[in-house]
C-alpha positions, 0 to 999 in steps of 0.5 A: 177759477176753473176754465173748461172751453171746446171749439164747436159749431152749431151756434143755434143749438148752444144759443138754446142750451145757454138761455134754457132754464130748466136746470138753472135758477136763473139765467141772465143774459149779460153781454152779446158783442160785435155781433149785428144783433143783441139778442143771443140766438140771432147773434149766433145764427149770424155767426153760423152765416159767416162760417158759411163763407169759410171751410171752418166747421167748428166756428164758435169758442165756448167756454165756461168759467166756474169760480169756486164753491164759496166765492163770491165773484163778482161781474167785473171779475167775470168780465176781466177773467174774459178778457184776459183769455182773449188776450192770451188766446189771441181773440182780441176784438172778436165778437163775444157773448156772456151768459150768467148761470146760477145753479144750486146757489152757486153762479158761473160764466158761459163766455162764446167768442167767434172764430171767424176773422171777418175781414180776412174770412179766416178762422183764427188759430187756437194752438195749445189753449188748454195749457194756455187756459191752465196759466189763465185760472191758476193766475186768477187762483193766485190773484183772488188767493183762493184755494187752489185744486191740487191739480192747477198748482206748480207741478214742481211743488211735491217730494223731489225724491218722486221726480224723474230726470226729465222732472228734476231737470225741469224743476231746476230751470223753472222758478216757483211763484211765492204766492204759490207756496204760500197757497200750498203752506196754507193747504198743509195747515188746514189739511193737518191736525197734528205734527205728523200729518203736517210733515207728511202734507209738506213733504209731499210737496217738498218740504221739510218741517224743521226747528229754527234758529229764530223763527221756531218752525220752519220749512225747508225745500231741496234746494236749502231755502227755508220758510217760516212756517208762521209767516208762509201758513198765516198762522200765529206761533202760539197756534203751531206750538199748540199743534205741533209741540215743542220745537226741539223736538224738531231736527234743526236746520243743519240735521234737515239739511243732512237728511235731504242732502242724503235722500237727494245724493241718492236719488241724483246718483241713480240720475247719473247711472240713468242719463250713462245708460242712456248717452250709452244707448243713444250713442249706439244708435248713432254708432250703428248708423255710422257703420250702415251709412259708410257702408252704404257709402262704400257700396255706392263708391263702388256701383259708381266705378263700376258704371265708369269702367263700364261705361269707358269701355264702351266709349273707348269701343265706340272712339277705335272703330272711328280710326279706318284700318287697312288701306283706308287707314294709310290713305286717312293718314296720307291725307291727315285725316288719321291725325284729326281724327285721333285728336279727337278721340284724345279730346274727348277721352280727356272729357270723359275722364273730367267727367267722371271724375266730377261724378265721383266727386260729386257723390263724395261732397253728398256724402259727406254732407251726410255724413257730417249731418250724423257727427253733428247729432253725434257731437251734439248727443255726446255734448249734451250728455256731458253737459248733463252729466256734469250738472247732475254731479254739481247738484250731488257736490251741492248736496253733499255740500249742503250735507256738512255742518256750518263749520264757522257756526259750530266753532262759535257754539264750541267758543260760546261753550268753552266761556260758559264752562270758564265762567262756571255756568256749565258742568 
């Protein structure tokens, strides 16, 4: 079910437009909720009056749900799907309207929500509801198995060898929904009328077509699972055969296997190449940094001392003129003024020296702080990168892995052999 909805105001003008039948067969009113009145354009005009109390101009949530072309959807389905979005966007309890339209033999669902929290006369906050809403109708696509648009399905469900880092990295911490993949072998099928285009559909979405052991067709993905091609389409194996031929002349498993551990080896080894160029080029950025900050840290060291030495100057100017000269002077010192006042001066030249020395090293700690602050990101980027890195090479270790054949299997087929010629029944 595709699900397309816009925050907007206006509740008059979009009560018209919803209850016009000028470019619809019919059109049902089919629920108006929380609201005072039962009839749409009353109810949305109240809606209007509440927002009036608020700052919100676009107050309503409309929405439109459209089932696919030949399903038959019934008003409970409508109505759970509703729910579900209430749920998900967080519009529990929030006056509603649904609106039935039916145009050229197809139906589909308005569904208008107020904004507007009554009790606190606050709109409610709607973040990301398009990506929210993509969840919802590729859910509904999945529970009522239909047929899938290409656009709502599991990104991660194409040729890997198409990915980029960021991409692969992401496919890699994300599970796919069986169902899914089950919707995508079933698409193939049906898009391909032959072997060659049913390889080409599967491997658009990663996979490889190959010869089973047991099961004849089979699909394999990058990571080495294998499909049954008959299980996961829904198609009977006298149907593939009839399609796709002879089995044998398929790759077996093991020669699949090597053929994507090959293409894949590749394509993670220019990952690699990429993620050094970029730890390289991120590294630096932050080197560059380093070397503006300590210089800059160098450069205020020295205003600072240059502000102390220029200001203890002044201060030590200021502290001579108090001790008299002269006669004045030997008077003060007869009297033991001298004395007290060059205790004073000392007192106060120890203050000043305390002081800057504080300043200093309060420039120091923020600096410091600084600086560590930029050897976190440092550690971190280069952490980071290694970390990268060192999946990237376990995934091409993995590949490469995937890439040797099954040395126990092919000791039991040498065995096996070596029996049957014993036994006369091979040359």
């Amino acid at each position: 079910m595709i699900l397309k909805a816009k925050e907007r105001g206006d509740g008059g003008q979009l009560a018209r437009y919803l209850l016009a039948t000028r470019d619809n067969d019919h059109v049902e009113l089919h629920e108006v909720s929380g609201f005072v009145s039962d009839d749409l354009v009353d109810a949305l005009h109240e809606a209007d009056a509440i927002a009036r109390g608020t700052r919100c101009k676009n107050y309503l949530f409309s929405m439109s749900l459209n089932p696919p072309m030949s399903a038959r959807v019934s008003t409970q389905v409508f109505e759970q799907a509703a729910d579900q979005i209430e749920q998900k966007l967080g519009l529990e309890n929030q006056p509603r309207a649904i609106v039935f339209h039916e145009k050229d033999g197809r139906r589909h669902a308005h569904v208008v929500w107020l904004r507007i929290d009554a009790q606190r006369m606050r709109a409610i906050n709607l973040p990301h509801f398009k990506s929210k809403l993509r969840d919802v109708s590729r859910e509904l696509f999945l529970e009522h198995e239909w047929d899938m648009p290409r656009g709502l399905q599991d990104r991660n469900l194409r040729d890997p060898l198409t990915f980029t880092r960021e991409e692969w990295q992401q496919a890699q911490r994300v599970g796919i929904d069986p169902r899914e993949i089950k919707t995508v072998f079933q698409q193939c099928w049906a898009a391909s009328d032959n072997r060659a285009s049913l390889e080409q559909a599967l491997k658009e979405r990663g996979f490889w077509l190959a010869r089973g052991d047991r099961r004849g067709f089979v699909a394999i993905d990058y990571r080495g699972e294998i499909y049954s091609l008959s299980r996961y389409a829904s198609v009977k194996t006298k149907e593939l055969e009839a399609r796709l031929g002879d089995p044998k002349r398929l790759p077996s498993i093991e020669e699949a296997k090597a053929r994507i551990a090959e293409y894949l080896s590749r394509k993670l080894e220019g990952f690699i190449k990429e993620t050094e160029r970029s730890t390289k080029q991120r590294l630096a950025m932050l080197n560059f940094r380093k070397a503006e900050m300590v210089g800059r840290h160098g450069d205020d060291r020295i205003r600072l001392s240059e502000m102390h030495e220029r200001r203890w100057l002044a201060e030590t100017k200021k502290r001579a003129k108090r001790l008299p000269r002269g006669f004045s002077g030997i008077w003060h010192r007869l009297t033991g003024q001298y004395a007290k006042i060059k205790a004073q001066n000392e007192q106060e030249t120890l203050k000043a020296w305390h002081r800057d020395r504080a300043e200093r090293d309060a420039l120091i700690f923020r600096q410091i702080e600084e600086r560590e602050a930029l050897q976190r990101d440092i550690i971190r980027q280069r952490t980071l990168a290694s970390q990268e890195l060192m999946q990237l090479r376990k995934d091409v270790a993995g590949f490469r892995e995937m890439d040797r054949p099954d040395l126990e299997r092919e000791r039991v087929e040498i065995m096996r052999r070596s029996r049957r010629r014993t036994r006369g029944f091979e040359p």
